[in-house]
N, C-alpha and C positions, 0 to 999 in steps of 0.2 A: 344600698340597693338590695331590693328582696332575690329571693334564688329564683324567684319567678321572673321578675324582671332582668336576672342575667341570661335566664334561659332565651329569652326574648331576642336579648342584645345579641348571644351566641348565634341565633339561628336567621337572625336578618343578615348577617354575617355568612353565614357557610351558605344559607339556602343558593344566594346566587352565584357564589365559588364552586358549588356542586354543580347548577347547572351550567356554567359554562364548562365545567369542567366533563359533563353528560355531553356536551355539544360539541366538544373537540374529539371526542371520542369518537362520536357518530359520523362527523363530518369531516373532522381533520383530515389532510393527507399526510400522515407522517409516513406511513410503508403500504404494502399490498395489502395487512390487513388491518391498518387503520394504527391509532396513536398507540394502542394497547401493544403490536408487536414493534416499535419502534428497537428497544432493548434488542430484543430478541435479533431482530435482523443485523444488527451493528456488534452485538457481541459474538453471536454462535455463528457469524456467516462469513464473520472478517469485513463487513463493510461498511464505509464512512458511514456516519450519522446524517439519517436519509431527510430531502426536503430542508433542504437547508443550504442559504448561500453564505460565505464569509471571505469578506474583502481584507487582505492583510499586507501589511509593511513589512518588506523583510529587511531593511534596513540596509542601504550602503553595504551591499556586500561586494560591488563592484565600484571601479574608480568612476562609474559613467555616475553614478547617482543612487538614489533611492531606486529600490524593485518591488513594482506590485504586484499582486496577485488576487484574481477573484476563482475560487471554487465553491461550483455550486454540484449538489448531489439532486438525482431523483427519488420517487417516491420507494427505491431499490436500494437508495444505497450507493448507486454509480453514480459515472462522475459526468457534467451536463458538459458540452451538446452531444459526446458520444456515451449516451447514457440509454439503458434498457429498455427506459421507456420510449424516448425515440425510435429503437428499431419496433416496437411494439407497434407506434401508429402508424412506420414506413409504409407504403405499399411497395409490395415483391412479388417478385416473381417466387412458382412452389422451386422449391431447390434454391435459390438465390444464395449462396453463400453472404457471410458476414467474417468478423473477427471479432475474437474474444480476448480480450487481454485482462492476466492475470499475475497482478503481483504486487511489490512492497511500493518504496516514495519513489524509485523510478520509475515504473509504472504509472502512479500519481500524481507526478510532478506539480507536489503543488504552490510551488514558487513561481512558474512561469504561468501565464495567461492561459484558458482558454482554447484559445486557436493555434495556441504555439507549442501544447504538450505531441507530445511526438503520437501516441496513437490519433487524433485529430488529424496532424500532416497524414501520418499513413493511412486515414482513411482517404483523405481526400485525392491523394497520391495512386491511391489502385483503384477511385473510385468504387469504391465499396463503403457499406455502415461498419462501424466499429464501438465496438463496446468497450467500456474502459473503467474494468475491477478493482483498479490500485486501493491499496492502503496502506500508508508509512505501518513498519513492521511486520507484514504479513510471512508468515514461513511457505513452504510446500505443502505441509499438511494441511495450513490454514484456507488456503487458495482449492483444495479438495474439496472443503465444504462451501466457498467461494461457487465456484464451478457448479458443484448440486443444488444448491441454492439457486441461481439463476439460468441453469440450463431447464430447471422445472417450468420457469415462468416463460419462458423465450418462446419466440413466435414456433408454431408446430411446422412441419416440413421442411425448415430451413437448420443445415449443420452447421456450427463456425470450422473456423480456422481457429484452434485456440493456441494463443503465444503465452508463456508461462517465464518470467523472470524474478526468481528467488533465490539466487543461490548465495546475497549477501546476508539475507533476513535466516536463513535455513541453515548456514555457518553459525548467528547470531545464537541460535535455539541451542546448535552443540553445545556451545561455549560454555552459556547458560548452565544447559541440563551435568555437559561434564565436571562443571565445577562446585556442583552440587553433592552433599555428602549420600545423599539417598538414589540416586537415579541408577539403574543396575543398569544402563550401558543397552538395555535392548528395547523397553520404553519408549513413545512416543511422547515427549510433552506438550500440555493441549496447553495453549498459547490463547491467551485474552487480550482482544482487539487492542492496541494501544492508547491510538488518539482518545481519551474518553473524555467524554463532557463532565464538565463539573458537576460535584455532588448526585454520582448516579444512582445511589438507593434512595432516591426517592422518585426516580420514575416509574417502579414499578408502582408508585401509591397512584402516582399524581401525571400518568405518562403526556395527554391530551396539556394539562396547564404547562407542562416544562416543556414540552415541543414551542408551546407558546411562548415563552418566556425567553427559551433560549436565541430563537429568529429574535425578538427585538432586542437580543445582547448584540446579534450577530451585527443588526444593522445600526445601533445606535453607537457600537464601542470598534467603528471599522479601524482604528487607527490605535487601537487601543494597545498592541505589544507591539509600536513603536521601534524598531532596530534590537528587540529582543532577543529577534532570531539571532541575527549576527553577535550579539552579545555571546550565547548561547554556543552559535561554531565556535568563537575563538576560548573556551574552556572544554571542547570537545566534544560538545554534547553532537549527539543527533546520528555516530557510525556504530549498529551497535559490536561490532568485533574492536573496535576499540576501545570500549568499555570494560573488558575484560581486564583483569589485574591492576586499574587504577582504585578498583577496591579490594580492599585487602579480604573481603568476604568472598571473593569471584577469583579465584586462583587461576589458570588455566596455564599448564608448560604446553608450550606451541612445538616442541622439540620431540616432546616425547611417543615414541613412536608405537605406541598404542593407538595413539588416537586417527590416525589415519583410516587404521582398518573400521574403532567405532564411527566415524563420519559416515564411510559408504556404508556402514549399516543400517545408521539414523536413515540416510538419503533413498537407500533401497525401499526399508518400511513405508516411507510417506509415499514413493512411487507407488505404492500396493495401493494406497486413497486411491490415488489417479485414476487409477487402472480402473478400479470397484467403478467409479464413478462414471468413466466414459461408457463402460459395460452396460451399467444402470442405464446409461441415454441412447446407446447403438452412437458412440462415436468414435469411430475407427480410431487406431494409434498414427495413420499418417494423416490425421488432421491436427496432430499440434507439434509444436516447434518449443523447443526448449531455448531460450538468449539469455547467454552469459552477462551479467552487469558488469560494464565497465569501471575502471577505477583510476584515479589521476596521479598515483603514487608513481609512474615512470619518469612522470616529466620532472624535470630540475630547477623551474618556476611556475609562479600562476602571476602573470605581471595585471594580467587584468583584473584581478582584485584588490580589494582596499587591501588587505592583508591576505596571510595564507593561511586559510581554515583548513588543509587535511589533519586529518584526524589522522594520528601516525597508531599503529599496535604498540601494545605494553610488553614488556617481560615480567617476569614473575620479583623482579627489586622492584616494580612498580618504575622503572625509570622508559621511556619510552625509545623503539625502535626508530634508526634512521629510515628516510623513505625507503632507501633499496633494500633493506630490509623487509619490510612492511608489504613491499611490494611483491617479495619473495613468498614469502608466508603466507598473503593473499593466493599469489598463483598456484602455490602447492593444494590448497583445499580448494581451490575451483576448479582446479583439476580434476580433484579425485568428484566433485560432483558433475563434471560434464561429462566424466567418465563413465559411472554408475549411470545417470541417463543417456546417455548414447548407448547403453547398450539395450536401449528399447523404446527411442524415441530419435525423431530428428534433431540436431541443435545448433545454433550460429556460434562459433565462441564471437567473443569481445573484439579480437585483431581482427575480425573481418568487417566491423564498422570502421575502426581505423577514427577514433574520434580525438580531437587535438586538445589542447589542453584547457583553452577558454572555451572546452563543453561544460568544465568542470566548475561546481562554487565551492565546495568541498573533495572530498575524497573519493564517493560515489555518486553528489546528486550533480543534476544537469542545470545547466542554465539556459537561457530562452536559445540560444544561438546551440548550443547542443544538443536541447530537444528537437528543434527543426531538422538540425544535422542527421541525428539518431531517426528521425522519423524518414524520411529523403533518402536516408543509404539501406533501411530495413526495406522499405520498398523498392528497393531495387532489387533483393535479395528475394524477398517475399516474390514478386509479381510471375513469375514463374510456376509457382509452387502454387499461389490463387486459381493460375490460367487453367493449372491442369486439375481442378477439383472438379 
């Protein structure tokens, strides 16, 4: 074949990959501003990869059977039906209160259904719209640019109520940052979204086609990690404080009593985001509520699972903590962080949900019967605090 004739073959070729690939750009909804900020909104904002739905198996994690789940995001980022762009097209009243929730895979939930993740119930519970920012991994700091991000785009005249639960993911950053040879201890480390889509440098070439691409993985491969997940609990994956010291790169002494004072120092800094941020929007400090994520290490079974996926803490021989251990060393740093926030914010701890053990599938996440639970006892606690905004 001449070089003229490959030219040819080349360009019959790209010509129309270019334009569909012009046409998703112009027309796709991937984000607010089109397939081009897709990256952008999912990396620098902390939020799921927008416009897109994925239906998954989490496999027999419970004795009742297999557990589905469908999460779908909008053109934001959030997570559907209480998702940004719905309160976008709500009609409200001027003042209308809403809720903003901001945080890691509790917040997320995205093992259970839909209608069963707990901001859903507590919307539906104070009747009010609800927003719902989750992203497995999210820190305090991350959820600051979370917050700026979509307090810009949010209907004008209307303030939330914003609920903020991080303080498993914002322990997870310490651990990280202290076990690191470089990190001088005052530092903020800027944290990149977790969940990412495969092979992401090439969205910046090709953002309109991989948006494409990706939705018909999402829909044609629904069943495609098959009891993965569960695989995946029962080697630990998925708490990340317990990831610490199972590699011998990730050191962390839980004892040593240094780290107590750097924690609330990490935890002060990221409060300073918060602050910046509410300031930025004029939203007072008694409109957000600080909730402690609960955790399943007190209970002395989980009968209602196929097995027991807590994820227990390590020590520095790499051999792991009993739960009452685990559960000890939890409650001493969520202390010290509901501590440092309480002293400039509202907060629920955790024993005032009072959640039982089959909330729990793991260590920290909830199951459909906990999310309900967690959504039903926040609203009782909330609706109060709504009435008088």
């Amino acid at each position: 074949m001449s070089l003229w004739g490959l030219l040819r073959v080349v360009w019959c070729c790209a010509l129309p990959i270019a334009l569909l690939e012009a046409g998703m750009q112009r027309f796709g909804e991937v984000g607010p501003l089109g397939p081009v900020a897709s990256s952008t909104i999912t990396e620098a904002y902390g939020l799921r990869y927008p416009s897109r739905c994925l239906r998954t198996n989490f496999g027999h994690l419970d004795v009742q059977g297999d557990t589905w789940a469908t999460l779908c995001t909008d053109a934001y980022g959030t997570i559907e039906p209480t998702s940004l762009s719905a309160l976008i097209r709500e009609p409200s009243e001027p003042g209308e209160p809403y809720i903003l929730a901001c945080g890691g895979s509790t917040t997320e939930v995205a093992t259970v259904e839909a209608a069963d993740r707990w901001p859903t119930i507590l919307g539906h519970r104070l009747d009010v719209a609800t927003v719902n920012a989750g992203a497995a991994s999210k820190d305090l700091a991350t959820c600051a640019r979370t917050l700026d991000f979509l307090l810009k785009h949010a209907p004008r005249g209307r303030l939330p109520l914003i609920l903020i639960t991080n303080n498993v993911n914002t322990l997870g950053t310490f651990l990280s940052a202290r076990s690191s040879p470089g990190w001088d201890g005052i530092s903020i480390p800027e944290q990149t979204y977790a969940p990412m889509p495969p092979h992401p440098g090439l969205r910046p070439w090709i953002p309109g086609l991989y948006h494409l691409a990706a939705t018909v993985v999402a829909e044609t491969r629904a069943n495609g990690d098959d009891g993965q997940y569960g695989r995946a609990l029962s080697l630990g994956c998925c708490h990340i404080p317990g990831a610490v010291n199972r590699d011998a790169g990730r050191p962390f002494e839980w004892n040593d009593e240094a780290n107590p004072k750097l924690y609330a120092g990490l935890v002060a800094a990221m409060l300073q985001r918060i602050d910046a941020v509410l300031q930025r929007h004029g939203v007072p400090r008694e409109r957000v509520i600080f909730i402690e994520e609960p955790n399943s290490y007190r209970f002395d079974a989980m009968p209602h699972l196929a097995q027991d996926f807590r994820q227990r803490l390590y020590g520095l021989d790499g051999k792991p903590f009993d739960f009452a251990t685990s559960a000890a060393l939890t409650a001493r740093y969520d202390d010290i962080y509901m501590r440092v926030v309480g002293e400039r914010f509202a907060v629920i701890r955790a024993k005032s949900l009072d959640l039982p053990a089959s909330a729990f599938h793991d260590a920290v996440h909830l199951t459909t019967a906990g999310s309900r639970l967690y959504g039903e006892r926040l609203a009782d606690i909330l609706r109060p605090r709504l009435a008088g905004l």
